[in-house]
Each structure stands twice: as structure tokens, then as C-alpha cells.
N, C-alpha and C positions, 0 to 999 in steps of 0.2 A: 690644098692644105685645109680649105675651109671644110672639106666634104671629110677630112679625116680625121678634126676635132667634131663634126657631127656623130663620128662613128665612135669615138671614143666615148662619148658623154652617152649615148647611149651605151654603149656596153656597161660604164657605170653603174647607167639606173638599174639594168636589171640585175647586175651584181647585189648591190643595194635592199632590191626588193625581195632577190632568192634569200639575202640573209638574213632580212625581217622574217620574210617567210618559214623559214627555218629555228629561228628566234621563238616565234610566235606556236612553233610547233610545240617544242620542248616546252615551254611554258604552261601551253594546254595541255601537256599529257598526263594522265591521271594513271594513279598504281591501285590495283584490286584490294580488298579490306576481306578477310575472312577471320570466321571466330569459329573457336573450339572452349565444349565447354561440359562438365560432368555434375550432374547434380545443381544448377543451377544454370543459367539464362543470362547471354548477353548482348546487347544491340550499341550501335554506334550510328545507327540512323542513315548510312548511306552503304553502297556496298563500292565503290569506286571513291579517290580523291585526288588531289593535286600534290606536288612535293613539297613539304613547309607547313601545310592547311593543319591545324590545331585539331586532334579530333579528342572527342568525348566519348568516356565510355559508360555505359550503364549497367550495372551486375543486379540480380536481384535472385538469392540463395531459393534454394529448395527449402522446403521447411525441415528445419531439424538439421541444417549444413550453414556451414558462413564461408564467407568470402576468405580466401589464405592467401594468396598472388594474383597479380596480372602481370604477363610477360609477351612485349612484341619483338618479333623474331628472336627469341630463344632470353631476351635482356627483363628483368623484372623493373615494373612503371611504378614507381612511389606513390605516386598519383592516379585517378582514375582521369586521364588525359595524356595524351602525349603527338608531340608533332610528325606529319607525313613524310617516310622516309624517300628515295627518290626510287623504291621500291616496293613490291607485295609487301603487304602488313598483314602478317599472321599473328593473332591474337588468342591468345591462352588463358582460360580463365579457371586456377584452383580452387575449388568449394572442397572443403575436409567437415568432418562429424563437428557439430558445434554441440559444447555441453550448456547445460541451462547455469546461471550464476544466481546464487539468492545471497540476504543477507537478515541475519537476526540482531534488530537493531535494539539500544537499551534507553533508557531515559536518561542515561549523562552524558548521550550523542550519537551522531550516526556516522555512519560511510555510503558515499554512493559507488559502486563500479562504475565504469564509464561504458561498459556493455554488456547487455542484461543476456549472451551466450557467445563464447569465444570457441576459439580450436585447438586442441593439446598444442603447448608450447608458446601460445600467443601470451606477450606481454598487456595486464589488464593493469587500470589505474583508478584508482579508490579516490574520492573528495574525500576529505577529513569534515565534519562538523564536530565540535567538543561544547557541550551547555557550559554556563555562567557558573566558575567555580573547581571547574574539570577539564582537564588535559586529557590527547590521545596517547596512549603506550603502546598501539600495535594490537594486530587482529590476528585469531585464530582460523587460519582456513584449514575448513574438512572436504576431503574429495570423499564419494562414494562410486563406487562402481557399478555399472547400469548391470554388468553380467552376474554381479556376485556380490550378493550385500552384506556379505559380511569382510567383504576387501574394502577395509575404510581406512583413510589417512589422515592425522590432525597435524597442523604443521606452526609453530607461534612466527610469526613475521613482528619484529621486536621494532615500533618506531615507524614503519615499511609505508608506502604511501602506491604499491602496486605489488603483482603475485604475477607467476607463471600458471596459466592455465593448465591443469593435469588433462588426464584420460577418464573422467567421468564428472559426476555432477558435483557443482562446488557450492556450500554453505560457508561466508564468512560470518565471523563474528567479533567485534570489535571490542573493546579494553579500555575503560578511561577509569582516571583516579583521581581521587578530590587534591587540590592545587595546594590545599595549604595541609602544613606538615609533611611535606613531603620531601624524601631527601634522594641525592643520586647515586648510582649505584656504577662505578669503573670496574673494567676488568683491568688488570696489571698483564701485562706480556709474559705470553708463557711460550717456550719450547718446548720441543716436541710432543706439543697435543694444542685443541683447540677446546676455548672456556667460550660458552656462554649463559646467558642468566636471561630471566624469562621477561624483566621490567629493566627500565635504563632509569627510571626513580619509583619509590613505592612508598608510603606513606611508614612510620614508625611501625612496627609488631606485627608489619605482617610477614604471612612466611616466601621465602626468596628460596626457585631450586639454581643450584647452578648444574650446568650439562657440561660434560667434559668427552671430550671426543680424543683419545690418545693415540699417537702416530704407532704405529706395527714392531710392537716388540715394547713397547712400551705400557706402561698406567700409574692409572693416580695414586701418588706417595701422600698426599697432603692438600689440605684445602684451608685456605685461609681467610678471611675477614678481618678487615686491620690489622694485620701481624697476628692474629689469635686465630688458632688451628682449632678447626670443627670436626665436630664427630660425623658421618654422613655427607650425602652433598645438598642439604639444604640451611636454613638457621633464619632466624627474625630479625627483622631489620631493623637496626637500634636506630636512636635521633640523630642523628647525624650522617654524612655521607660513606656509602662502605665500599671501600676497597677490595677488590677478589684478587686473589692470588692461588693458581694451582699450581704442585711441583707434579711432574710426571718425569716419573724412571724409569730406567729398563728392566725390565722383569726375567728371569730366568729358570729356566724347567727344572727342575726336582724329579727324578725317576727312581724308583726300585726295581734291581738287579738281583735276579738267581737266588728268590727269598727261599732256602730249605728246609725244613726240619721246622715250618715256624713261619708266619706271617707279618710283613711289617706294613705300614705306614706311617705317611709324614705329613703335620702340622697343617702344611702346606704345596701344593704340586706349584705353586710357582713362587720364586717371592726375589724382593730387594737384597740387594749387595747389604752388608750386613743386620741383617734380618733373625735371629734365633729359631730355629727348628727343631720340634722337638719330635722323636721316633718313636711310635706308640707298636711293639713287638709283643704278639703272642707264641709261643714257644707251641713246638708241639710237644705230646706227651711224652716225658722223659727229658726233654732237652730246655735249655736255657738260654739265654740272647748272653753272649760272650762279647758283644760289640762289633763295627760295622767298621766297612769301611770308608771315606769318602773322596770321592774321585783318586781313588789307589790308597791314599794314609787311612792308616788305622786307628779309629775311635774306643773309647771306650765310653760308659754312659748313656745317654739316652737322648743328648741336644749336640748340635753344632751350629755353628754362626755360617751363614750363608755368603758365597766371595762372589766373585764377579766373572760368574759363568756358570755352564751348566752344570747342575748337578746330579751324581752317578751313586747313589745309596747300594750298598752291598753288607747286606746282614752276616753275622757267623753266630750260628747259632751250636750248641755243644751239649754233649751229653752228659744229665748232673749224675755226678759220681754217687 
């Protein structure tokens, strides 16, 4: 009996010891680290590591390239680090075209980018500085195009405290306006189209464009400022706060049908539900505009009021007796 808890206890130990040993294997075993990399350069300082082990990564662009992603095994790293999988780490590193970023700053403030060349698409972010007496309204960025200079883009970011990096080189330029006297400027909700206006306050007298962008089939019937309809889409900004209001309507086609004996046109090739149009008809020689017709009814005259849908112009023109 004694001889067969000796035999026992040892088979233990070496049980024990295989399974440290086994333990101690997995432990130690390290996974291979490879990088892939275009136009730029990356190192992580080891080429083997452990499962868990934190690794660091270092990128450093080609000139004229920036940094876009880093992705290990096929997943994008927020970070320039990420922990050892219990596998190969293949490591991916995208450099895309960086464009250069300037800024033309003014004496009632600045902007800084937060990175002096990004990559079409990269979100960029502007400090605000505004002097003693002046407020920021938003910066004007200009793209230019490396291939072709005369493909240039101005774009107003109204308020904007960051831009989307284009496909060439970017100049911003900032906007401030003196603090006092200054009033604010609402857009009113509009349907089917989109208002906007170039300042969200601007001092007394000066001039305000509004941009009006109308949804497809639609445009602008009307532009407002406090209830009061402007001529154009600009106007000066009185002392007090101004209200914008656009109406946009649906607009519809005006055509002339099987004009003979005689030429016509109208007022307008498109216009609003009740609208007046009037038909400007040259006869040809010998013949006289007898009156038209409109989507089938017959006119006579020289105007009709426009309904609410397309319209089918059909001259009759006749011979003066």
C-alpha cells in the first residue's frame, strides 16, 4: 500500500510539472508582426511579440502624403497602438495625396487648422481667435486645383468651427464683425427648397445675399424679410433682427405647338400657378394671329393666366381678307 501512494504522488508531480510546462509554453509564445505600407514608412520596433503585449506604432509620410488609416488584420486602429492578438498581426498602413492648408488671416482675428496638410475627405478643425470688440461669422474656404487652375471652389462655412478637406490646395479665410450694432439674422422654415444667408448677424446697412437651393420641379416665388417681399435675393440689413422667409413653388413648362403661317412666343417658358402670360405672335405675310389655343380651349387675345400644369400653346393664325 505504501509503495502505491509512492507511485501515485509521483505520477502527480509529473502531471503537474507537464502542465506548467505546457502553461509556461502558451505563455511564451509570440505571433510574427508584419507591415505593409505605400508611400510612407512604418516601424513597431520588434518583428515577433506575445498575446496581450501593447504594441506601438510609428508612421512617418512620404513628403507630399499623410497618414489616412492604420488597419491590423483587415480592422481600422483609432489609435497608433493596439494590443497583440493571439495571432499574425498584419499591419496596413494608408498614406493618400496630402494637400497643403494656408490661411489669410485679418486684424479682427485669426483661425488656426489644426493641420497644416490633410487628405481629400479628412475632417479639419479651425481654433477661433476673434480681437477686442469682434466676433467670428465663419470662414470662406477656396480649393484650387494642382492640375488645372483655373478649377477653383469658394465655399462660405457660416459659424463652422471645421471643413472637409477637397482634392487640391486649400486657402481659408475668416470673417469677423464688429460686436456692437450688430443684429441677428433667422432663417424661417421653408419647404420644398433650402435658404441660406451668408452671416447669422451683420451689423446695420450692410448688404445680406440669401442663397436659395429649390427641390426639382420647384423655385423661388418670393423672398421675404420681416414680412416684407424684396426685389432680388439680396437687401441691407436694417437695425434690428431680420427674419428670412422664402416661398418656393412648383413651376411648370410653357410650350409652343405647330406655330404656322406666323411665329409665336411667350412671356415666359415656365411659370407659377396663376401667373399671366402674355403671347408676343408675328403673323406671316398676309396672315393675322386669329387666337390660340390653350391645353385644347380656345383663346382669343394675347394673355392667359397660367393653371396648374403644363402648358400646350397652339397659335391660329389666318388669312386677312
Amino acid at each position: 500500500m505504501k509503495r502505491l501512494f509512492q507511485a501515485l504522488a509521483i505520477c502527480f508531480v509529473f502531471l503537474f510539472a507537464g502542465a506548467m510546462f505546457v502553461g509556461c509554453s502558451d505563455a511564451d509564445s509570440q505571433y510574427r508582426i508584419t507591415t505593409i505600407s505605400v508611400h510612407g514608412q512604418v516601424a513597431v520596433g520588434k518583428d515577433k511579440a506575445k498575446a496581450g503585449e501593447e504594441i506601438h506604432i510609428v508612421c512617418e509620410a512620404d513628403e507630399g502624403y499623410a497618414l489616412k488609416s492604420i488597419r491590423v488584420n483587415g480592422v481600422e486602429v483609432p489609435e497608433r497602438n493596439f494590443f497583440m492578438p493571439a495571432a499574425d498581426a498584419n499591419i496596413v498602413a494608408v498614406f493618400e495625396r496630402a494637400y497643403s492648408i494656408s490661411v489669410v488671416n485679418h486684424a479682427q482675428g485669426s483661425i488656426v487648422p489644426s493641420t497644416n496638410h490633410a487628405v481629400a475627405g479628412q475632417i479639419v478643425t479651425v481654433a477661433v481667435t476673434a480681437n477686442s470688440g469682434y466676433r467670428f461669422t465663419g470662414f470662406f474656404q477656396t480649393t484650387k486645383s494642382e492640375e488645372d487652375e483655373d478649377d477653383v471652389t469658394n465655399v462660405w462655412r457660416s459659424g463652422c468651427n471645421s471643413f472637409v478637406q477637397g482634392e487640391g490646395l486649400t486657402v481659408l479665410s475668416p470673417m469677423f464683425e464688429s460686436v456692437s450694432n450688430s443684429y441677428n439674422i433667422s432663417v424661417l422654415n421653408s419647404v420644398n427648397g433650402v435658404v441660406e444667408v451668408d452671416f447669422q448677424s451683420a451689423t446695420a446697412g450692410s448688404k445680406i445675399e440669401v442663397h436659395c437651393t429649390p427641390n426639382t420641379g420647384f423655385d423661388v416665388k418670393c423672398i421675404k424679410i420681416n414680412e416684407t417681399e424684396i426685389v432680388g435675393n439680396t437687401f441691407i440689413m436694417p437695425a434690428e433682427d431680420a427674419a428670412v422667409y422664402v416661398e418656393f413653388a412648383r413651376v411648370y413648362d410653357i410650350s409652343v405647338n405647330g406655330a404656322e403661317n406666323g411665329t409665336v412666343t411667350t412671356s415666359k417658358e415656365k411659370a407659377f400657378a396663376g401667373d399671366i402670360i402674355v403671347i408676343a405672335a408675328t403673323p406671316a405675310e398676309g396672315y393675322q394671329l386669329a387666337g390660340f389655343e390653350y391645353n385644347g380651349i380656345r383663346y382669343t387675345g394675347t394673355t392667359f393666366i397660367m393653371g396648374s400644369q403644363t402648358a400646350e400653346i397652339t397659335p391660329i393664325f389666318e388669312k386677312v381678307s
